[in-house]
Structures are given as C-alpha cells and as structure tokens.
MISE-364835 format. One record per residue (C-alpha): x, y, z; residue in one letter. Coordinates in Angstrom, 2 decimals. Last residue first. Layout:
BEGIN
> X; Y; Z; A
...
END
This chain:
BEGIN
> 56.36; 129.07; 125.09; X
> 58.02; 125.86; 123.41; X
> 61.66; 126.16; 123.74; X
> 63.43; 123.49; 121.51; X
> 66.89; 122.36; 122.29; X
> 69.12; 121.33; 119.89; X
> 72.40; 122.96; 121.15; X
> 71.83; 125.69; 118.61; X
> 69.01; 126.66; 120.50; X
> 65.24; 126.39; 118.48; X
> 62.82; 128.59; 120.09; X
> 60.45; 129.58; 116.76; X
> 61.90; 132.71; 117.55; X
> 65.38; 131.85; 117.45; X
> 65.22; 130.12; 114.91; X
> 63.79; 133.31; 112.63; X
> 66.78; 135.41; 113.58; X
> 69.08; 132.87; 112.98; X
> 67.95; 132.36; 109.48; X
> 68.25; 135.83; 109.04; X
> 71.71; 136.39; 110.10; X
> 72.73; 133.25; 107.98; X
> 70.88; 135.12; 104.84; X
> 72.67; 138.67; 105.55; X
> 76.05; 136.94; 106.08; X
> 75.68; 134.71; 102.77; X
> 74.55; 137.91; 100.46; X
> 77.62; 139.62; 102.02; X
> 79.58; 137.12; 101.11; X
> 77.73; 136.39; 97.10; X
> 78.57; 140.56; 96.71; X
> 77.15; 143.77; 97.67; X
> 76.53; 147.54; 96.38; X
> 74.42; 149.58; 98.58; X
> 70.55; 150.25; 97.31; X
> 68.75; 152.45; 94.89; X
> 68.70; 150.33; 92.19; X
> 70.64; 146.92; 92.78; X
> 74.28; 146.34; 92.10; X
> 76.12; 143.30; 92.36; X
> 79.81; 144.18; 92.30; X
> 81.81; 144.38; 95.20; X
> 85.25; 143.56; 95.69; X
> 86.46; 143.83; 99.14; X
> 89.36; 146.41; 99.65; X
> 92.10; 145.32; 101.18; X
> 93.73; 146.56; 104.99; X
> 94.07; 143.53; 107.29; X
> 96.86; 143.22; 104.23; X
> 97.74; 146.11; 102.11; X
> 96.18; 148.01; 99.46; X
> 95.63; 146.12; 98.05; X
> 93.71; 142.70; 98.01; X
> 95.05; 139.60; 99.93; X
> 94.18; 140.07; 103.90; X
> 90.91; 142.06; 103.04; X
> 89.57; 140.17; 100.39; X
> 90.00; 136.88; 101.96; X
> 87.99; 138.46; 104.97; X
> 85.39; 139.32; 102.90; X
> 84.92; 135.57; 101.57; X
> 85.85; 134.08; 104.74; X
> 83.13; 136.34; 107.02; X
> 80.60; 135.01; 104.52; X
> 81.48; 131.49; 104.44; X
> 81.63; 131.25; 108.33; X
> 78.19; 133.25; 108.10; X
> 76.57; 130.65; 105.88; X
> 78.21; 127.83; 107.86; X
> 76.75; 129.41; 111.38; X
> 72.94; 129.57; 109.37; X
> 73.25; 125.85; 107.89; X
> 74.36; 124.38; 111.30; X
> 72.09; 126.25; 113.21; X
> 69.51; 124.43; 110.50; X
> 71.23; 121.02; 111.45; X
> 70.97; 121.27; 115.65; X
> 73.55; 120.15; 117.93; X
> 76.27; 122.69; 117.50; X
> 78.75; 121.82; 120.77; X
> 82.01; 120.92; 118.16; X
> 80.93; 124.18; 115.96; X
> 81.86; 126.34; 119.05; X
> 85.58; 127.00; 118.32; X
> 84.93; 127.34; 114.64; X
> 82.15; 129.87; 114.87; X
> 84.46; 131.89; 117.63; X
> 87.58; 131.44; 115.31; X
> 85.46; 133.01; 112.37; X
> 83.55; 136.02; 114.45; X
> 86.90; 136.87; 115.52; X
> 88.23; 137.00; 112.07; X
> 85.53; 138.86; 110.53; X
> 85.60; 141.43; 113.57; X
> 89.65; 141.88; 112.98; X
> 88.73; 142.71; 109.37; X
> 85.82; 145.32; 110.27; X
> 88.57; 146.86; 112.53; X
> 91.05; 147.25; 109.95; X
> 88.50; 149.04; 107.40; X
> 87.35; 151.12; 110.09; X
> 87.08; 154.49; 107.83; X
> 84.87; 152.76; 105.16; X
> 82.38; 152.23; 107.69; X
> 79.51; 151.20; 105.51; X
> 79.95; 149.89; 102.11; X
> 76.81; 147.03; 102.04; X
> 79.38; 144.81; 104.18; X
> 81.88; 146.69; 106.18; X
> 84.34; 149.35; 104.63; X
> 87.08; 149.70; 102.11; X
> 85.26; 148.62; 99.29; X
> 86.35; 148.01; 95.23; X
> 83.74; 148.57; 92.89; X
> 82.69; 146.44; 90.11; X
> 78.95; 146.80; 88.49; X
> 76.67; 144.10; 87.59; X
> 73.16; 145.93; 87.39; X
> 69.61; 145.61; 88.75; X
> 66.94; 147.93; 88.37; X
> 68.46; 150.01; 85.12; X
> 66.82; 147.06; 82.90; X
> 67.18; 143.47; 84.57; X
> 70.22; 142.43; 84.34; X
> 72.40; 145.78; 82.79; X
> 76.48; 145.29; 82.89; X
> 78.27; 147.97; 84.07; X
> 80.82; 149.43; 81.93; X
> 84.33; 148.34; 82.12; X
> 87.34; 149.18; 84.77; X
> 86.29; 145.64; 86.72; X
> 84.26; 143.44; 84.67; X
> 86.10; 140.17; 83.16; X
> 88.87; 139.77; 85.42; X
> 88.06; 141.21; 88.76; X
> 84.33; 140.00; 88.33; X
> 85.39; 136.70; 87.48; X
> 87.93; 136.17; 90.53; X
> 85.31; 137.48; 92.52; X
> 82.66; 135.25; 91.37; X
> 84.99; 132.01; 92.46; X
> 85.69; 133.54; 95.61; X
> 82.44; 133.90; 96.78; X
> 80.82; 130.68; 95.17; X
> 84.04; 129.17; 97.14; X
> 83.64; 130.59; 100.26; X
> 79.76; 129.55; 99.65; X
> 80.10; 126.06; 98.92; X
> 82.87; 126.18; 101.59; X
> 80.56; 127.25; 104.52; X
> 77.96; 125.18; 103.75; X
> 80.00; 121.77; 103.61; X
> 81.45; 123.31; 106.88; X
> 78.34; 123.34; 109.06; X
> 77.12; 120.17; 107.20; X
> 80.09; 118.16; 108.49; X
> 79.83; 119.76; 111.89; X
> 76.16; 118.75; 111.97; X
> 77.04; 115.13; 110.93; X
> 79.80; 115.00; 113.38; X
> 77.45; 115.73; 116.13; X
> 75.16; 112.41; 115.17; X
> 78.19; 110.46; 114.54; X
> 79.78; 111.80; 118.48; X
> 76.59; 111.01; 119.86; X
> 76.40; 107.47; 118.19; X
> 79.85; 106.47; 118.97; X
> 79.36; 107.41; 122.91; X
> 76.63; 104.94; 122.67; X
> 73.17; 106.01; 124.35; X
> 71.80; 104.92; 127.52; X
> 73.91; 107.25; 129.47; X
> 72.19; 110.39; 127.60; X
> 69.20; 109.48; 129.26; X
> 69.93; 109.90; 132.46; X
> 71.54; 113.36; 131.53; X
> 67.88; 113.79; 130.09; X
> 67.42; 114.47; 126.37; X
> 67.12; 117.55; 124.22; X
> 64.35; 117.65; 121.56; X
> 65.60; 118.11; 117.93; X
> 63.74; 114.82; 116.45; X
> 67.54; 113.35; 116.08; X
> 68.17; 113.04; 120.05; X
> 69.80; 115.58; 122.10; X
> 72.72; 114.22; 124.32; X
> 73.03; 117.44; 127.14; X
> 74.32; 120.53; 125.89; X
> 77.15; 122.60; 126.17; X
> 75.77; 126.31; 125.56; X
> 75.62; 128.19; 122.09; X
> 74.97; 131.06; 124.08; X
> 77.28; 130.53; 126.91; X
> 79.81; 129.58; 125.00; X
> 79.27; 132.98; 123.06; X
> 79.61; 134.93; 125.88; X
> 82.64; 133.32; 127.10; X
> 84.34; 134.32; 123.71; X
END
C-alpha cells in the first residue's frame, strides 16, 4: 500500500494544462478551486469505472441466460465466436489453481485504486485507474457470487477469438487500463499531473 502512495505521490496544486505548480504557487489558488478541479478527476475516475462494471455485468447476465449450455454463436466466420465458459483462474484462464488468490488480488488492487483516487490529478490516469476499478469489479463480482462458493466463483467468459484465451468486457477493461498506463508513462505523464519531459 506504501508503494503505491509513493507512486501515485501527493502532489503539489497542478494547474488544468497538466503541469505541476510551485508550493508558492499553490497558495495563490482557492482551496475551493483545487478541491473542484480534483473532484472532477475523481468524478471521471468512477463514471468510468461504473460504465464498465455495468457493461460487465450487464453482458454477463445475458450470456448466462441466453448462451450458456448452447452452441456458440459465429461473428465473424470461425475467427471470432460467442462462446460461454465458466473460469476458475485469472483473466485470459490462467492460474486456474489460485482461484482464491486471484480474488484477494482483485480486491486489493480495488481498495488501493480507491484509497489513492483522492491524490489523482491527471484526467487520462483517471480514465486508465477507472477502467481497471471496473475490471477488477466485474471479475471480482463473479468470484464472490458465482458457484461454487464465494472468494471461490467462476468468472463467466464468453468472447471467443481464434486461437486465443477466452475473455469477457472485464478483462477487455483491465487489458485497455493497463495499456493506457503503459503509454502515459512513457510520454512522462504521473498520475499526480506532473509531466516529465526528458
């Protein structure tokens, strides 16, 4: 948990164009102004988070219903396919043996995101933390509610490319915040708003 304060960092006032400000200069500004323009990220953190919680949970529900113990259903010829399948293990079906491990990860990673959402600074660390906080919620429903037990479910899968791992909308969400991390962190962005130019 330390580690991750320490990444995320507590930052100085940043301004909107992304670039941190001096302590000095965070004395000019109204309390009531830094705590809108932090609100806003917070508020866009979790408006990203839910829409994809509840695209999760919504295609679950239908997939459950409609598809699982029927044939799979053909998109686009024998490369992409609908196909239910229930899984014990992390996302793309790995680890199937650490089921209750995976689920303790999800819900560290989630208190960690929430914890440190009130020191995010920066609006596309917002949009990559609420697609993992989405993510880790969708699977993590799964494994608390599903059977066989809770900390113990199976995560419904069901979108089903050719030659790869079955998936579904949370693991899509983790993969896409991971990326989007990836690629702010080169171009230097911190979550705390500060750009490093090198």
């Amino acid at each position: 948990m330390a580690e991750a304060e320490r990444i995320i960092g507590t930052p100085d006032t940043p301004d909107d164009s992304g670039e941190q400000t001096t302590v000095a200069g965070a004395h000019e500004q109204a309390p009531a102004q830094v705590r809108a323009r932090r609100g806003r990220r917070i508020a866009l953190l979790f408006a990203v988070a839910a829409f994809a919680y509840a695209l999760d949970l919504i295609s679950k529900t239908l997939v459950v219903a409609k598809l699982e113990g029927h044939e799979p259903i053909k998109l686009i010829g024998d490369w992409l396919e609908l196909n239910a399948i229930r899984n014990p293990g992390a996302a793309f079906g790995f680890g199937a043996a650490f089921t209750v491990i995976f689920t303790l990860i999800a819900a560290a990673v989630i208190v960690v995101i929430i914890r440190l959402a009130r020191k995010l600074y920066s609006y596309p660390w917002a949009i990559a933390l609420g697609l993992l906080l989405g993510g880790a919620l969708g699977n993590l429903t799964d494994r608390i509610f599903r059977s066989p037990g809770v900390f113990e479910g199976k995560v419904v899968d069901f979108i089903a490319p050719k030659g790869f791992a079955v998936f579904n909308l949370a693991d899509s969400a983790i993969v896409c915040g991971g990326i989007l991390i990836v690629l702010l962190s080169f171009r230097g962005l911190d979550p705390d708003g500060t750009v490093h130019k090198d």
